[in-house]
N, C-alpha and C positions, 0 to 999 in steps of 0.2 A: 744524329747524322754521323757515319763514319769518315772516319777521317778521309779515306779514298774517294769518297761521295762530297764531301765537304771540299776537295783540291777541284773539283771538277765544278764545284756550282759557286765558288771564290772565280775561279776561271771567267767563267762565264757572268757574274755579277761586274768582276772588270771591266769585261769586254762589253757590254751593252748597256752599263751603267756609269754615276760619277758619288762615289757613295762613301760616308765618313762614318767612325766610329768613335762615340766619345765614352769616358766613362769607365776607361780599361782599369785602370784603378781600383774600382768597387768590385771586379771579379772576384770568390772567393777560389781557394784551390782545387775545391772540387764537390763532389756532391757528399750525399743527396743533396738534392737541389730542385725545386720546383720554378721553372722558366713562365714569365707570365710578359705581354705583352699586348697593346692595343691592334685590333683588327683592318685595317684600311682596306685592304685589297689583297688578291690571291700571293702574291710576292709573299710576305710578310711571314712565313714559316721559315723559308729559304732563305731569308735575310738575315733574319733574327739568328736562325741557327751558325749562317756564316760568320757571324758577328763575333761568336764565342769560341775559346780553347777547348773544348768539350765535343765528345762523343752524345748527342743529344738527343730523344726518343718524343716525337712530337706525337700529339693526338689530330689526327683530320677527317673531314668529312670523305665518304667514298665520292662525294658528286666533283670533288678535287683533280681524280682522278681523271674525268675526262677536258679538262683544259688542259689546253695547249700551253707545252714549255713548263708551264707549272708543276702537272700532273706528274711529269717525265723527271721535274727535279725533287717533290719530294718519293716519287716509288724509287730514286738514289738513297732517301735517308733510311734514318726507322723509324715509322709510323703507322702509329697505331691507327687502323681505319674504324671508323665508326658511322653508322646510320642517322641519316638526319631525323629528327624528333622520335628516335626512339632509345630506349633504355636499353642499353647492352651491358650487360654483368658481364659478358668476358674482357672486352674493355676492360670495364673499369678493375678486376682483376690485374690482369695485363700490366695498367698504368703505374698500381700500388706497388708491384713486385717489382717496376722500375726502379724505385724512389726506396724501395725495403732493401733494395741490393746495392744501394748506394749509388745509382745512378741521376742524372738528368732529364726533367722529363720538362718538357716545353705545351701551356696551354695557353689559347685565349679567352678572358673570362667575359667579355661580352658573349660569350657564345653564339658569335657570327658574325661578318664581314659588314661593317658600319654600314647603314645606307646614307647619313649626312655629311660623312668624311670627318667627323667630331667623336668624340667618345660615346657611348650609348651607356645605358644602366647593365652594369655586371650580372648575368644570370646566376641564381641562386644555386642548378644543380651545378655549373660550369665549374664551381669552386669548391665543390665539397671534396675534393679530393687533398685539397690544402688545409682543411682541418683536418680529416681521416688519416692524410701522413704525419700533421706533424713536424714539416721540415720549415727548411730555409727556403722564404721566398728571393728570387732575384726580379725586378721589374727593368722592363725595357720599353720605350718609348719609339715609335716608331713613325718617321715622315717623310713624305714624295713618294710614299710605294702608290697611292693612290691615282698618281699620273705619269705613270709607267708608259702605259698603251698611246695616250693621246700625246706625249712629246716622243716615242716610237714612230707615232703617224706621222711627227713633224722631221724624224728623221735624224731627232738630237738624242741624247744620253741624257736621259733623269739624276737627276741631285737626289740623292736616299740619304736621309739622316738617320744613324742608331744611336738611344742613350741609353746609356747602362748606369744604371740605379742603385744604391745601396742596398743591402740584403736586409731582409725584414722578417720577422714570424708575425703572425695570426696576434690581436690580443687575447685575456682571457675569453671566454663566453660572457657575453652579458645576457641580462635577462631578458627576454619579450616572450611575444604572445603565442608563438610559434615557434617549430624547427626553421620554417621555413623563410621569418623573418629574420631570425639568427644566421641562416648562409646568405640571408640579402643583404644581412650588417656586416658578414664577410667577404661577400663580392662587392661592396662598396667598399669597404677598407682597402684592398688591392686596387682597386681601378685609381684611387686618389691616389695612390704611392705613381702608379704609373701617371695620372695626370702631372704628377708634380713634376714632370720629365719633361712634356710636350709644352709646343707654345701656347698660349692662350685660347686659340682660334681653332686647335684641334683637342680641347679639353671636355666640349659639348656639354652634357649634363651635369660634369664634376666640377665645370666654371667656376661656379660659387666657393666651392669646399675645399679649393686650392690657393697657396700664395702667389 
């Protein structure tokens, strides 16, 4: 997100929200950096990016683009659009050359917008970009973006909490049976970093595997 797009959607986070940042501490100075964060609801690009000192390059879906408010605050950032269930190589070009230029690139590895309001199981291709770069991960914790809308319809300002997480890498590869178990031992590594951010109750499937 540029900074000029980022003054404009802090603006507006203010104004229609009540929203706290914890965690500023574990920022490091700059990238590369791979942004990673739990999904609740459309908000949670916008938030997340507002959250940070950073020029940030999100990956979204195009179907983004047609909601309201949302749509409108990330075509302010930079964001990469992508096709729902399908494989796009320029994408993921795209994303690599963010993170190869030393820049900030923001994913979510459930690859897609929770439907129980808890954490879901991290998809396996969602994360392959986090072994292929190589870099530093950052995790971010994210909650109330998920009743935005229905305390809007009450009229009040939603409570949004951001936790910003210590910076992490990938471990070695271990062995299984597959590639494709190897990126699901990857996108479970990440979602636990993130779970250990969130309360209890928005931890969902990583419940167990967190303290």
């Amino acid at each position: 997100m540029r900074q000029a797009s980022k003054r404009i959607v802090t603006v507006l986070i203010n104004l229609l929200t009540r929203w706290e940042v914890e965690g500023k501490e574990n920022l490091p100075p700059g990238g590369p950096l791979l942004m990673v964060f739990n999904h609740l609801a459309w908000w949670d690009a916008p938030l997340g990016m507002a959250a940070v000192p950073y020029e940030v390059t999100g990956i979204a879906l195009k179907d983004l683009q047609r909601i309201p408010i949302t749509g409108q605050l990330l075509s302010l950032a930079n964001v990469i659009w992508v096709d729902r269930g399908r494989y796009d190589r320029e994408a993921l070009r795209r994303a690599l050359a963010v993170l190869e230029q030393g820049g900030i690139l923001a994913i979510a590895p459930e690859g897609r917008m929770s439907v129980t309001g808890a954490l879901e199981r991290g998809k396996p291709g969602s994360v392959f970009i986090a072994r292929k770069a190589d870099v530093p991960i950052l995790p971010i914790g994210l909650t109330g973006t998920e009743k935005v809308l229905s305390e809007w319809r009450r009229f009040r300002r939603p409570h949004l909490r951001v936790v910003i997480g210590k910076v992490f890498r990938l471990p070695e590869r271990r062995q299984y049976g597959s590639r494709k178990e190897e990126r699901q031992a990857d996108a479970d590594y990440i979602l636990e970093r993130i779970a250990e951010l969130l309360p209890p109750e928005y931890r969902g499937v990583y419940a167990d595997t967190v303290e």
